[in-house]
C-alpha positions in Angstrom: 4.0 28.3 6.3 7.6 27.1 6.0 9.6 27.5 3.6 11.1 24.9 1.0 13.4 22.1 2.6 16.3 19.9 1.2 14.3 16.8 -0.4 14.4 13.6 1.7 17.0 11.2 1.1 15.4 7.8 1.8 11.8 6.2 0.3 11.0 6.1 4.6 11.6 10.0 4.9 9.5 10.8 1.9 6.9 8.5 3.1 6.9 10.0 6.4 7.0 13.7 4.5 4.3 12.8 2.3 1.7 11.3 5.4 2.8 14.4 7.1 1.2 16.6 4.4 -1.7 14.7 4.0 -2.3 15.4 8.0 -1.7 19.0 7.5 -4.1 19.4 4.4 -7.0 17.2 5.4 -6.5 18.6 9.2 -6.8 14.7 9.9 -4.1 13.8 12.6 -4.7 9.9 12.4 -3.6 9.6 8.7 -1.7 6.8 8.0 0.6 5.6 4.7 -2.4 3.6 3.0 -5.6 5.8 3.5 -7.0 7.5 1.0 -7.0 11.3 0.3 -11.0 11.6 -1.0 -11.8 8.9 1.6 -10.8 11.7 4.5 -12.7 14.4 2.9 -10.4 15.4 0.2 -11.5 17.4 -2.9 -10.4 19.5 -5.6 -9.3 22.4 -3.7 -7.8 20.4 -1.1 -5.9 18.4 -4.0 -4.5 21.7 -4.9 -3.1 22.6 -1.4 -1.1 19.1 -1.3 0.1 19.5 -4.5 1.9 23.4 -3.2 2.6 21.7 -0.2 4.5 18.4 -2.5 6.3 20.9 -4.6 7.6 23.1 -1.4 9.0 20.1 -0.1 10.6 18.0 -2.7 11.7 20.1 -5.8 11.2 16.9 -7.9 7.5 17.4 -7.7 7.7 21.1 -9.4 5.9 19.2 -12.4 3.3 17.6 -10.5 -0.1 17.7 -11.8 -3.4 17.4 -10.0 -3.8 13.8 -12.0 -1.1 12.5 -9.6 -3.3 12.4 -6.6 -6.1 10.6 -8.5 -4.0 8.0 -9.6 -1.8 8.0 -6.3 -4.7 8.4 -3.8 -2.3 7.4 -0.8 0.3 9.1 1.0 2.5 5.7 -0.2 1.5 5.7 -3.4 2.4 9.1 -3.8 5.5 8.6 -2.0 6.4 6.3 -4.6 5.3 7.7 -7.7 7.4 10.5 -6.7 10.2 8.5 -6.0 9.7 7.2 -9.3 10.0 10.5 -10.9 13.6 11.4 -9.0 14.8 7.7 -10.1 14.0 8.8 -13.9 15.3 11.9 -13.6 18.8 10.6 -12.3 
């Protein structure tokens, strides 16, 4: 597994991060931005590998809770929400 990286700079990096993990996790190479995590075969322990994954890639998700990827079902909307979170913490 690698190790942490330098976060992304731009919304399209994170994005592309973000669908990335959600291929990794789900071991579903055709992922794209708007599919959903449960609708691929995600569950609970599943939800907890992305989040490990999240929080080795961006720091900003250190505080990430498994409620995120309820709420943000979607490798976009999970871009964004944490996007979001490193706008608010500027």
């Amino acid at each position: 597994m690698p190790g942490p990286r330098a976060e992304p700079e731009s919304a399209d990096a994170s994005l592309s991060t973000v669908v990335d993990i959600f291929r990794e996790v789900l071991g579903a190479p055709g992922i794209g931005p708007d599919d959903d995590f449960f609708e691929h075969g995600g569950q609970s322990l599943l939800a907890m590998r992305l989040l490990v994954r999240l929080r080795e890639s961006f720091p900003s998700a250190a505080g990430l809770r498994a409620s995120a990827v309820l709420r943000c079902p979607t490798p976009r909307l999970l871009a964004g929400a944490l996007a979001a979170d490193r706008a608010a913490r500027l």
